[in-house]
LUMLOGU-812745 format. One record per atom (N, C-alpha, C): residue in one letter; x, y, z negated. Coordinates in steps of 0.02 Angstrom, whole numbers, plus 32768, in hexadecimal, padded with zeros to 4 digits. Layout:
<atoms>
aXYZ ...
</atoms>
This chain:
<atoms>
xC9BC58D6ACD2 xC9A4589EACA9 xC9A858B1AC5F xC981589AAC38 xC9865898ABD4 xC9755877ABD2 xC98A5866AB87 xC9835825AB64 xC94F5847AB27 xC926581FAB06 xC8F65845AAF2 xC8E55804AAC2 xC8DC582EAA74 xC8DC57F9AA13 xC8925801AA0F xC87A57D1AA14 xC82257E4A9FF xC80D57AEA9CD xC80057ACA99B xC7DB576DA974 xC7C5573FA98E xC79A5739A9C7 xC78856F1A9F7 xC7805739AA48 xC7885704AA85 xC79A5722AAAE xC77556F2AAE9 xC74E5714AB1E xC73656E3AB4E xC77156E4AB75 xC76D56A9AB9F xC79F5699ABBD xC77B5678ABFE xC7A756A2AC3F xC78D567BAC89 xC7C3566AACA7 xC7B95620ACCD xC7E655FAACF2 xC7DA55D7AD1E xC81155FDAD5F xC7F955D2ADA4 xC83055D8ADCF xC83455C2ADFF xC866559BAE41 xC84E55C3AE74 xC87355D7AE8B xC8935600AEDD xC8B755EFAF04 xC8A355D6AF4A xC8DD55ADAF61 xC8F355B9AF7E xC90755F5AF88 xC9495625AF9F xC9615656AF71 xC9A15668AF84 xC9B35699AF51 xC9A156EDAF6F xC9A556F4AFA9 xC9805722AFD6 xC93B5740AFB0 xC91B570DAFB7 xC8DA5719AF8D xC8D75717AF4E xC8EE56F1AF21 xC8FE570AAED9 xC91B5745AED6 xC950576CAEE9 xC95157B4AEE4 xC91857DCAEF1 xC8FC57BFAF1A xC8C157FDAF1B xC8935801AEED xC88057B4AED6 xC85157A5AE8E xC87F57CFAE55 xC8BE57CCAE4F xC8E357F0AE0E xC8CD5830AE15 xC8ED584BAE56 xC8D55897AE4A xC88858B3AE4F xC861588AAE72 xC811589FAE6D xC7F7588BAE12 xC8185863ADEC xC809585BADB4 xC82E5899AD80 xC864589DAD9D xC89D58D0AD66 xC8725911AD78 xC8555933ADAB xC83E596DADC6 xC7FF5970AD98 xC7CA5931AD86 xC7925947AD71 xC77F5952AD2A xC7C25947AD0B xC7C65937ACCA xC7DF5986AC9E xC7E95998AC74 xC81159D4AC55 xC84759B1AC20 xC85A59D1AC11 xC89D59B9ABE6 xC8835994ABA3 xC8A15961ABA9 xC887592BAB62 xC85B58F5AB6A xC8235906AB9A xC7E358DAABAD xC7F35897ABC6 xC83B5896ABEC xC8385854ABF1 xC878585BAC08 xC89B57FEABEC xC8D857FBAC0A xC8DA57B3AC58 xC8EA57CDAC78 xC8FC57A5ACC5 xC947578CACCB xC937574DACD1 xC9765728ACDC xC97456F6AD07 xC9A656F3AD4A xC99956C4AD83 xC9E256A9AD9C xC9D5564EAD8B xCA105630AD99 xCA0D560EADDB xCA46560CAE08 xCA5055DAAE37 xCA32557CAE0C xC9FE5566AE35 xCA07551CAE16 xCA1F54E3AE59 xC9FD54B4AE57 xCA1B5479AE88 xC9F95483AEBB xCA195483AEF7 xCA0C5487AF41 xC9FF54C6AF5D xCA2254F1AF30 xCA00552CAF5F xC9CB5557AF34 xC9B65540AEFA xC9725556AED4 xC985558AAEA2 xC95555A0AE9B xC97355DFAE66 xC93D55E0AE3C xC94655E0ADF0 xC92855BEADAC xC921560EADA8 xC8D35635AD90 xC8DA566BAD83 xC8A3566FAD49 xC8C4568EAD02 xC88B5686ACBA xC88456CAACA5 xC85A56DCAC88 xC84F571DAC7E xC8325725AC34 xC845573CAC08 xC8235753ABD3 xC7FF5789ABAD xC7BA5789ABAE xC7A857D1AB9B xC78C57E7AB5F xC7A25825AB34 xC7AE5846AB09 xC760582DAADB xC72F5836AB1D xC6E65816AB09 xC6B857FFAB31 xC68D57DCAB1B xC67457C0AB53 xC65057CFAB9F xC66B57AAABD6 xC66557ECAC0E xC61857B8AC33 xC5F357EDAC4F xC5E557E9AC84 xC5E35799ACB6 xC5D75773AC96 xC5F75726ACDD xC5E65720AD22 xC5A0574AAD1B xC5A6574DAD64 xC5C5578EAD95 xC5C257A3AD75 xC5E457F0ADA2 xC63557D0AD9A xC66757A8AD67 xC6835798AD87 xC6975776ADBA xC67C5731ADAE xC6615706ADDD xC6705725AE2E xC6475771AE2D xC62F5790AE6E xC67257BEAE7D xC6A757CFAE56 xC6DF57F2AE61 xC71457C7AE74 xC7145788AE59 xC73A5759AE78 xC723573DAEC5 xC6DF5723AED0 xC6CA571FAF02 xC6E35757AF45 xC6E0579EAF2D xC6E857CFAF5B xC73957CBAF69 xC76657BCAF3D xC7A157CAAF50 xC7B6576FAF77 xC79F5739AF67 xC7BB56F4AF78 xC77356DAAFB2 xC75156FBAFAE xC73156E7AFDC xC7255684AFDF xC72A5670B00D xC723561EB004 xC76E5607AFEC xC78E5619AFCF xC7D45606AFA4 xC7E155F9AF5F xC79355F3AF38 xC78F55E7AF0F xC7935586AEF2 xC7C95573AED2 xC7B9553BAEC3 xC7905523AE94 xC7455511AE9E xC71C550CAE73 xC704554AAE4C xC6D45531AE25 xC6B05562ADF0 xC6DD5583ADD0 xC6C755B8ADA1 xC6F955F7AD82 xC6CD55D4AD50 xC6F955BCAD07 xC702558BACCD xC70755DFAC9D xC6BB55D6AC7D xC6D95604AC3E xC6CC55E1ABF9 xC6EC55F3ABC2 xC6F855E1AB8D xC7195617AB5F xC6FA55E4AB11 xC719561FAADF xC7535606AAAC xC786562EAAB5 xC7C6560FAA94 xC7CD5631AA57 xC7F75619AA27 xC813561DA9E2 xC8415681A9FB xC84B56B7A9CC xC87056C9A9D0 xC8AD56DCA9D7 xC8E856FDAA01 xC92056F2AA1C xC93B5707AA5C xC96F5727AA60 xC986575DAA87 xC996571BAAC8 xC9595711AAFD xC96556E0AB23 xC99956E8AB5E xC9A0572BAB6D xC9BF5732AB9D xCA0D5724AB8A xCA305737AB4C xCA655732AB2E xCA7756F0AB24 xCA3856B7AB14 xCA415677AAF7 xCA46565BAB30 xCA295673AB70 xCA415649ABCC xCA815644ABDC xCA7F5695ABD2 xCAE356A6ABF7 xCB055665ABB7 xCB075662AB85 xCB39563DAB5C xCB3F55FFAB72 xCB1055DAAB8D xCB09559AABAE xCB2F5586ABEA xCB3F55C9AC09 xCB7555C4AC45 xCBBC55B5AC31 xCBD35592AC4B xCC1F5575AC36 xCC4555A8AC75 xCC7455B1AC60 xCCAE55CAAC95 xCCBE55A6ACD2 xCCB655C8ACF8 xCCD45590AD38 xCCFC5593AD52 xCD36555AAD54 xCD725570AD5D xCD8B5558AD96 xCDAD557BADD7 xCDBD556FAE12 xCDED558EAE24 xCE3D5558AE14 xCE715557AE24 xCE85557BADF5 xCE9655C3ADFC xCEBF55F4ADC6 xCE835625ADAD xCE5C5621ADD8 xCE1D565FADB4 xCDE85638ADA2 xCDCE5669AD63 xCDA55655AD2A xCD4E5679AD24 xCD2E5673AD4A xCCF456A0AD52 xCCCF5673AD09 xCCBB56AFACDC xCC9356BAAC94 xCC6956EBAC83 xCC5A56F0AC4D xCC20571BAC36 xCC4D574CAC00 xCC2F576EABF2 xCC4D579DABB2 xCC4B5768AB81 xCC135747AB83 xCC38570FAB2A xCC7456E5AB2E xCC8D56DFAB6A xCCC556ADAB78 xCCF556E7AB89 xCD0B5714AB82 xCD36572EABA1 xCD8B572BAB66 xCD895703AB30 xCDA85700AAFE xCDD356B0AB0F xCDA15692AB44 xCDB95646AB45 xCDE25658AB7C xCDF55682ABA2 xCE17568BABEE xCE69568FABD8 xCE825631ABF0 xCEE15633ABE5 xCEFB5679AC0B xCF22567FABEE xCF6156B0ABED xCF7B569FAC47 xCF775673AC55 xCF8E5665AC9A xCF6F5655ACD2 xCF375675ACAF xCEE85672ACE6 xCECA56B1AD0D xCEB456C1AD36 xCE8B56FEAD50 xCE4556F3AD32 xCE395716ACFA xCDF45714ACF9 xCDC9575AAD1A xCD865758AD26 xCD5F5774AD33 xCD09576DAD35 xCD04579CAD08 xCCD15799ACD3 xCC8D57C3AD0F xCC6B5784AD0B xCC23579BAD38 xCBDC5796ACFF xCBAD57AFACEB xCB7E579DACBA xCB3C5777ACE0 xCB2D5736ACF6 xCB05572CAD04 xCAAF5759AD1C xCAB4577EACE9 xCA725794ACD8 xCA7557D0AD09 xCA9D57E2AD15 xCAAE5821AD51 xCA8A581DAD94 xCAB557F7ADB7 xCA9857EFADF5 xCAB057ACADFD xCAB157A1AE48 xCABC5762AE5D xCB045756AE84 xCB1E5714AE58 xCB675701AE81 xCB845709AE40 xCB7956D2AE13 xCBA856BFADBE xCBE056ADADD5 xCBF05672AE09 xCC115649AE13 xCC1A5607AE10 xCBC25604ADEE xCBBF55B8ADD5 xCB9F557CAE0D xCB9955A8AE52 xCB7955B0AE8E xCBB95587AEAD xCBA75543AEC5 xCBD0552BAEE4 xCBF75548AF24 xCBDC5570AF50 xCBFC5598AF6F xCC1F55CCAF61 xCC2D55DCAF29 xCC50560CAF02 xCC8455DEAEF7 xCC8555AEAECA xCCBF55A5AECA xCCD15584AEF8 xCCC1556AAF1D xCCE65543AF6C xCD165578AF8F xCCF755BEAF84 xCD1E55F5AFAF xCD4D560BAF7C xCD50560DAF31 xCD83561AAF04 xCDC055E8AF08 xCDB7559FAF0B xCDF25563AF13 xCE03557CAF5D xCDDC5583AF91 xCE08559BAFCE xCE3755C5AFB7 xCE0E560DAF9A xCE405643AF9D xCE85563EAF6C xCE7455FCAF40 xCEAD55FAAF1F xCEE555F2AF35 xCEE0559CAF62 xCEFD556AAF9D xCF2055B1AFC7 xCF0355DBAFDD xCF1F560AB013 xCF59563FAFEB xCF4E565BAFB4 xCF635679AF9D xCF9D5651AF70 xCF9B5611AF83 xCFE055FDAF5F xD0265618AFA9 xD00A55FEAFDF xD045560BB00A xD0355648B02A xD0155665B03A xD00B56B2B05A xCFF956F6B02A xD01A5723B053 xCFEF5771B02E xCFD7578DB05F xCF995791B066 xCF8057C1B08A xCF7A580CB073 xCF755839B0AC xCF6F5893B097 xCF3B588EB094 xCF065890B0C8 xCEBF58A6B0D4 xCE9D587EB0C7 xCE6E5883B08E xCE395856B08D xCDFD5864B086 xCDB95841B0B5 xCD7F584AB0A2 xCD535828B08E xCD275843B050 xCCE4580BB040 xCCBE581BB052 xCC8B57F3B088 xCC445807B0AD xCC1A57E0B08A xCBE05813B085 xCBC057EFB046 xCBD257D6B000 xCBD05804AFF9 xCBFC5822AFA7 xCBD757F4AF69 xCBA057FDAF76 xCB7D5803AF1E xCB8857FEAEF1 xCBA857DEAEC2 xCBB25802AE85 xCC07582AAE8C xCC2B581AAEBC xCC67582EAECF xCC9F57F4AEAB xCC6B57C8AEAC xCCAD5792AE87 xCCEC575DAEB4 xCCE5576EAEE9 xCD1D575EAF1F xCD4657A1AF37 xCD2F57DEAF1F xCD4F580EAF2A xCD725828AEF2 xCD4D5826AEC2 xCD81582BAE70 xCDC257F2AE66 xCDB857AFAE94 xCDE7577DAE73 xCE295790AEB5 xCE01579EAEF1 xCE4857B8AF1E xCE7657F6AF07 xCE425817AEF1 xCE535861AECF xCE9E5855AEA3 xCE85582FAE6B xCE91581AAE40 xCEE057DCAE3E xCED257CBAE71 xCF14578BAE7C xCF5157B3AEAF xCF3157C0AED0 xCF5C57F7AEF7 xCF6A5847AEE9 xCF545860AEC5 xCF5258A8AEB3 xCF5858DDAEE8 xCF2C58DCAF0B xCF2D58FFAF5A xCED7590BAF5D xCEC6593DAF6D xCE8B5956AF9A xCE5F5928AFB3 xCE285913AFAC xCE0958EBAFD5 xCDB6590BAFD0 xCD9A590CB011 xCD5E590FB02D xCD3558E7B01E xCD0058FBB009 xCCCA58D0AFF0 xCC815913B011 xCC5658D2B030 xCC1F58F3B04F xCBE858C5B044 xCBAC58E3B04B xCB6858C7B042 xCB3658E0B059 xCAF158B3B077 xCACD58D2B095 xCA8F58F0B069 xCA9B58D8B034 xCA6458DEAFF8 xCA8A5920AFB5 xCA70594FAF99 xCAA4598AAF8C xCA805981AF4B xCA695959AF35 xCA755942AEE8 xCAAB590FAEE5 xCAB058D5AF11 xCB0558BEAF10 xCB4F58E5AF0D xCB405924AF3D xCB615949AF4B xCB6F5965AF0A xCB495996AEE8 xCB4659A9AEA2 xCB5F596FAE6E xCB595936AE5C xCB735908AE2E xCBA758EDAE30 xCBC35900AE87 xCBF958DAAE8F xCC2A5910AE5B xCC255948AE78 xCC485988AE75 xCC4E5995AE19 xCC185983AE0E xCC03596EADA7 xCC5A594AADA1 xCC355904ADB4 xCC5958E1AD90 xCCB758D2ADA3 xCCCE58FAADE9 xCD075914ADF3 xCD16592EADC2 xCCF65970ADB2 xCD09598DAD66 xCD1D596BAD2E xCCE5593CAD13 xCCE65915ACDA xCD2958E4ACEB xCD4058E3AD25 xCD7758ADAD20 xCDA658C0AD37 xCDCB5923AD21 xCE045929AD29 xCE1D592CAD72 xCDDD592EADA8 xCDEF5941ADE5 xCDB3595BAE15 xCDAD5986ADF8 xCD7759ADADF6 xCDC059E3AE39 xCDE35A0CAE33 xCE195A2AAE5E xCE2E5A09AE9F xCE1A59C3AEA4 xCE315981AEC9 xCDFF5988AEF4 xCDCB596FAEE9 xCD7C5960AF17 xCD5459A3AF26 xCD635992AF68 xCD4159D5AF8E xCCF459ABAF98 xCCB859CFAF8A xCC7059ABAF89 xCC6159C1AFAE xCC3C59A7AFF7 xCC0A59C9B00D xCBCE59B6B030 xCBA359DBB043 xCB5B59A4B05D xCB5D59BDB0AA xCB5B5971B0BA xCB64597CB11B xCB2B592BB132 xCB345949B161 xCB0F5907B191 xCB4D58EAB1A9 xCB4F58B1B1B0 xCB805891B1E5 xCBB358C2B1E3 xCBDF58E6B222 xCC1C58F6B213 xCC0A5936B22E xCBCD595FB223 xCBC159B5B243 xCBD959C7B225 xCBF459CFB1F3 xCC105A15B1C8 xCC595A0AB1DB xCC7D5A60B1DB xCCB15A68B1EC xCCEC5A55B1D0 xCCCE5A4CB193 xCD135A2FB154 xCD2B59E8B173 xCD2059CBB198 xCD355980B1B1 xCD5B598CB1FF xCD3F59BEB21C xCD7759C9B247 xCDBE59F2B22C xCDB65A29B1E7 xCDED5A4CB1C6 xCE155A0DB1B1 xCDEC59E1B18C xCE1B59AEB15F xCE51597EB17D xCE165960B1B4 xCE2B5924B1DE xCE77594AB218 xCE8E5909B23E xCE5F58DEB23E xCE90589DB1FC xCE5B5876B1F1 xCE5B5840B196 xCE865819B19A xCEA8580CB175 xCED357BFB17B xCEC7579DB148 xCE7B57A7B129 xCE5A577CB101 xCE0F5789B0EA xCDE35755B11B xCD8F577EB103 xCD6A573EB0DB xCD4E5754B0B9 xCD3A572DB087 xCCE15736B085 xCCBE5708B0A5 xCC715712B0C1 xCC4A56E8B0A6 xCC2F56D2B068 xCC0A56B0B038 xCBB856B1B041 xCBA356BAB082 xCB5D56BFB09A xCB27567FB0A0 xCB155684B0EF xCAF85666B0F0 xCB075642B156 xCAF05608B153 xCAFC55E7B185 xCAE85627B1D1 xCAA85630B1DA xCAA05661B1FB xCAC45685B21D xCAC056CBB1E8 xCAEB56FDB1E6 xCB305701B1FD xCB5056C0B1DB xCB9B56B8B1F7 xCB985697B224 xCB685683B260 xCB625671B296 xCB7C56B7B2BC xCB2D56D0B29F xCB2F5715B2D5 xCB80572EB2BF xCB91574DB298 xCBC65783B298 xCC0F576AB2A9 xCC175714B2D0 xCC3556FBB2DF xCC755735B310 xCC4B575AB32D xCC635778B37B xCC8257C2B34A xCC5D57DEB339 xCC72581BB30A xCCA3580DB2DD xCCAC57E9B2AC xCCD357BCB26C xCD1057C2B2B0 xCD1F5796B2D4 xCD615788B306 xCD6F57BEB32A xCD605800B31B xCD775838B341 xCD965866B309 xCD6D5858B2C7 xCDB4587BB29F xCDD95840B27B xCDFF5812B29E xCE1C57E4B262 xCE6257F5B295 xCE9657FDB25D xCEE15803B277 xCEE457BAB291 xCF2157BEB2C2 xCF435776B2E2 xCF58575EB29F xCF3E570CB2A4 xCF4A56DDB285 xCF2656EBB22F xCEEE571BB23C xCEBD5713B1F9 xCEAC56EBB1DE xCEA056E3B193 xCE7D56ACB183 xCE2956C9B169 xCDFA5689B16D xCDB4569CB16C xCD955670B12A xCD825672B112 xCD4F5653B0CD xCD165667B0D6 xCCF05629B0EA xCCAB562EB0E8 xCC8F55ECB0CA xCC425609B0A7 xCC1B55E2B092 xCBD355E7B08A xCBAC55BEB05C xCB6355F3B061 xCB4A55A2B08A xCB6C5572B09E xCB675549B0C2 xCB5A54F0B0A5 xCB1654DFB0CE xCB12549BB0B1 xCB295463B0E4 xCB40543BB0D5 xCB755412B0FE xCB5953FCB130 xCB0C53F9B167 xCB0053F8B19A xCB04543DB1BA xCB015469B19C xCB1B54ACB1CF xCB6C54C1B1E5 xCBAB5499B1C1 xCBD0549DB1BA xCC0954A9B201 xCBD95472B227 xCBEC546CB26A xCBED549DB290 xCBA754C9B296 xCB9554E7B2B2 xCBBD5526B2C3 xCBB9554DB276 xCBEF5576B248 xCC2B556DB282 xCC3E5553B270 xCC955525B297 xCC8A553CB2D8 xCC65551CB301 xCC6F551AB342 xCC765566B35C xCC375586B333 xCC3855EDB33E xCC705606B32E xCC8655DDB308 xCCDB5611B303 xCD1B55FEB32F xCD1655A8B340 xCD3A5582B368 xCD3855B7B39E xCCF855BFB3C7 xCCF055F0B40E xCCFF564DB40D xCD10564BB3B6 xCD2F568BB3BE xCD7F5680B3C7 xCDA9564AB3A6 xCDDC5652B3AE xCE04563EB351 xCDC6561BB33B xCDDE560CB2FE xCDEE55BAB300 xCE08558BB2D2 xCE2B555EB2CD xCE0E554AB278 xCDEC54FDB269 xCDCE54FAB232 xCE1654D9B21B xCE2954F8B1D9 xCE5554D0B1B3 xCE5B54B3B16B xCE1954C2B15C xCE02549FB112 xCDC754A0B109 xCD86545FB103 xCD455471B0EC xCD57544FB0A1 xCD36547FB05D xCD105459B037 xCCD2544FB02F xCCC4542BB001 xCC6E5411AFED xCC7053FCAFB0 xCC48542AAF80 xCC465421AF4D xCBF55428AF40 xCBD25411AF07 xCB8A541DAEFB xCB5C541FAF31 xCB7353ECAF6C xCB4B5406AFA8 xCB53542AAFD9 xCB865471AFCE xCB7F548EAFF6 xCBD05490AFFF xCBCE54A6B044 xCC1254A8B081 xCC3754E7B07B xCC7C5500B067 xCCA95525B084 xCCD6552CB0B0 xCCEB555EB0D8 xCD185541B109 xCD565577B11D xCD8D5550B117 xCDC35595B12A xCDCB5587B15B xCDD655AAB185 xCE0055D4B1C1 xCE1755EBB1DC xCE4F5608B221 xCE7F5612B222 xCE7D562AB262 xCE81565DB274 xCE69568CB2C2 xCEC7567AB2DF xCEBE5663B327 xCF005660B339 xCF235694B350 xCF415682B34F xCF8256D5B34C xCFE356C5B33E 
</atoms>
């Protein structure tokens, strides 16, 4: 991504209503561009939607973009692609500032401009919006951060894994609160790559092992496991399926954090882990969407 100073600057804006598919619009847009031409910036908004604006160096093309968004969102576009011409100003810089810190329990997920406001008796961890996806400002982010807090007041776990990493910000704050090794994986290896970034940028970069897997094929999860703490921020689906796999590496009496979930799938979620041998012992719901801890018996 860049942020890019032009005297007046066109500007395009539109809605994706998945975040699945907004990654692919980011990177089919970041790929066609060269350095400077334009800056891309894409926020989680309400229900699930993802606000994505783009500004370019000069005036582009509207329909060929139009047709690059089309190719990557296919019918996921919410409405028309809105262009307009704005006043000069480093827009991508003036977005991130607008993000407030979000604070859940003891950890502090921010931007580099806030990283000065983080108390002395806080875990902060500094994600830049403009990166990739998973700020924290994502109600399922923090639903799984107040779990992991709640858990980490009375337990320490050794082994821990994050499935479905992306920006690595449930794997930097375990990293980070516990000072122990933790696994972080992804099926997408630009997550994989940012997670592994921003480990660095937050002093536990030595901590977070990154890597890009499907579900649980790669060997590092049978070396690691088996978990006595997995931390799965996806999607309803997915953590259906990997219900049966997930409960074959979790130590006796694991705990599970999952989310990614809107409060009619919540059940569902539950029952797939109930028939593996898990036990629901905390949902939240915040912004809509459902978290849920768990507790494999043992």
């Amino acid at each position: 991504m860049t942020s890019t100073l032009t005297p007046a600057t066109t500007r395009a804006s539109f809605a994706i209503g998945s975040e699945k598919t907004a990654k692919r619009v980011v990177d089919l847009l970041t790929e066609s561009f060269f350095e400077g031409q334009a800056a891309i910036a894409a926020f989680e908004g309400a229900g699930g939607r993802w606000d994505i604006t783009v500004h370019f160096a000069e005036p582009p093309d509207q329909a060929s973009i139009r047709e690059l968004v089309r190719l990557a969102a296919g019918d996921e576009v919410a409405g028309d692609i809105a262009f307009d011409t704005v006043e000069a100003k480093d827009w991508v810089k003036a977005t991130l500032e607008e993000l407030v810190p979000v604070r859940a329990g003891r950890f502090i997920v921010h931007g580099h401009h806030d990283r000065s406001k983080v108390p002395a008796n806080k875990l902060g961890i500094e994600i830049e919006a403009a990166l990739a996806f998973g700020t924290g400002h994502h109600g399922t982010t923090r639903g799984c951060l107040l779990l992991l807090d709640e858990v980490l007041k009375a337990w320490r776990p050794r082994r821990v894994l994050d499935l479905g990493t992306g920006t690595g910000v449930l794997a930097i704050a375990a990293a980070k609160a516990l000072q122990i090794n933790v696994l972080a994986s992804d099926i997408d290896p630009l997550s994989v790559r940012v997670a592994a970034e921003n480990a660095r940028l937050n002093g536990a970069g030595d901590l977070v092992e990154t890597i890009r897997a499907t579900g649980f094929s790669a060997p590092q999860f049978a070396q690691r496991g088996p978990f006595d703490l997995v931390l799965a921020n996806i999607l309803a689906n997915p953590l259906r399926q990997m219900a049966t796999p997930m409960a074959r590496h979790l130590a006796p009496s694991a705990l599970v954090i999952l989310s990614g979930l809107l409060p009619p799938q919540a059940s569902g979620v539950v029952a797939a882990y109930r028939a593996r041998g898990l036990v629901l012992v905390r949902q939240l719901k915040i912004e809509g969407w459902s978290s849920l801890l768990m507790r494999k018996a043992g």
